[in-house]
N, C-alpha and C positions, 0 to 999 in steps of 0.2 A: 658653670657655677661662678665662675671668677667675674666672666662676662657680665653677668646680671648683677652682681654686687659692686661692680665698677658703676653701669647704668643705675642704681637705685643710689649712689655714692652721687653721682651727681645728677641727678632730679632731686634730690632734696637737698644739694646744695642752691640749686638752681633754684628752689622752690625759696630757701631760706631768705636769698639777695633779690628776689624779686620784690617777697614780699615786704623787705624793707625797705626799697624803693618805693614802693604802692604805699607804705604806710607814711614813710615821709611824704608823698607827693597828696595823701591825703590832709597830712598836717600846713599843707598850705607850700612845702618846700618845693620851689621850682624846678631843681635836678631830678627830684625824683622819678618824673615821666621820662626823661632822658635815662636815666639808669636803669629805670625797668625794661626799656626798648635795648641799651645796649647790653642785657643779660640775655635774651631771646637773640639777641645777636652771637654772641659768644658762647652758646650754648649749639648754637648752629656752627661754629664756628668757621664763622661771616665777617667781614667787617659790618660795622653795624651803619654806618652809610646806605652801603650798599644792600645789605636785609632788610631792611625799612622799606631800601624804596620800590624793592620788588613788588612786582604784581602779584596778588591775591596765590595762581595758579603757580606761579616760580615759586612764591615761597613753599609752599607745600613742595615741587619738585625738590629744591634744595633740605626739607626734613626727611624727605624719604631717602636722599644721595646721603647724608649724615648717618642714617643707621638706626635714629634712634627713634626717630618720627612715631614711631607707635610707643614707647614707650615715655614721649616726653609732648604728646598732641595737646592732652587735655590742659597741661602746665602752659603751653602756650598761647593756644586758645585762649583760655582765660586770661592773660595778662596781656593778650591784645586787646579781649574786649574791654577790658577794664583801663588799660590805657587808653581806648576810644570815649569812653565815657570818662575819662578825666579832659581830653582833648574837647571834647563834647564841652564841657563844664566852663574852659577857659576860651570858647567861640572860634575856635579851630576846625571850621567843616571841613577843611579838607585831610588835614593830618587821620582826624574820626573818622570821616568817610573809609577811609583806606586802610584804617585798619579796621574797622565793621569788616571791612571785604576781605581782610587777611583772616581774620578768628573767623568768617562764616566759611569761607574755603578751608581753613585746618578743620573746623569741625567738620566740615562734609565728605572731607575725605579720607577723616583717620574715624569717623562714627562717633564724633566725642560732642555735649551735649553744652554750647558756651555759656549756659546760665547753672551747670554743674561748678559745684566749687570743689575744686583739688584740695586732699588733704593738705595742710598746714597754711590756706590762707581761707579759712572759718572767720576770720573776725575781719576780713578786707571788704564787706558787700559793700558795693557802690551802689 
């Protein structure tokens, strides 16, 4: 019991600071794509250098070595795709490309659906 309300203690903390990265980096603020990638970092708790620049397959091995990877896929998922399509936005194929390829490997591996939105970012559609 303690377990799972530690994990649900931070997935929604994690949901809270991404989504206000996303939401500033939607308001035009250029950290915010940075911040949402180094919350999927430290949520992994990665340096976020280094979780980025992982390949597609590593990052999923390093969610599943963390513990938490089934209960924090779909949160990820999404704020990769969503950082891609902000990267997308600003003509950054290659940062987009790779994260396309990071959110389509979390979803294929944890069965999570990357055009699902996780509760509490309902008003983030890019």
């Amino acid at each position: 019991m303690f377990e799972r309300d530690y994990i649900v203690e931070i997935v929604g903390e994690f949901a809270r600071r991404v989504g206000l990265a996303l939401r500033r980096a939607l308001d035009g603020d250029q950290t915010g794509v940075a911040d949402a990638e180094r919350e999927v970092a430290d949520l992994l708790e990665l340096d976020p250098q280094v979780a980025l620049a992982l390949a597609p397959d590593s990052l999923v091995t390093m969610m599943v070595l963390s513990g938490m990877g089934d209960a924090v896929a779909s949160y990820v998922c999404y704020a990769l795709e969503r950082v891609a399509r902000l990267y997308d936005r600003a003509g950054d194929e290659d940062l987009a490309g790779l994260r396309h390829l990071q959110a389509k490997a979390v979803a294929e591996s944890f069965g999570c659906d990357p055009e699902a939105v996780p509760e509490g970012f309902e008003d983030l559609e890019l």
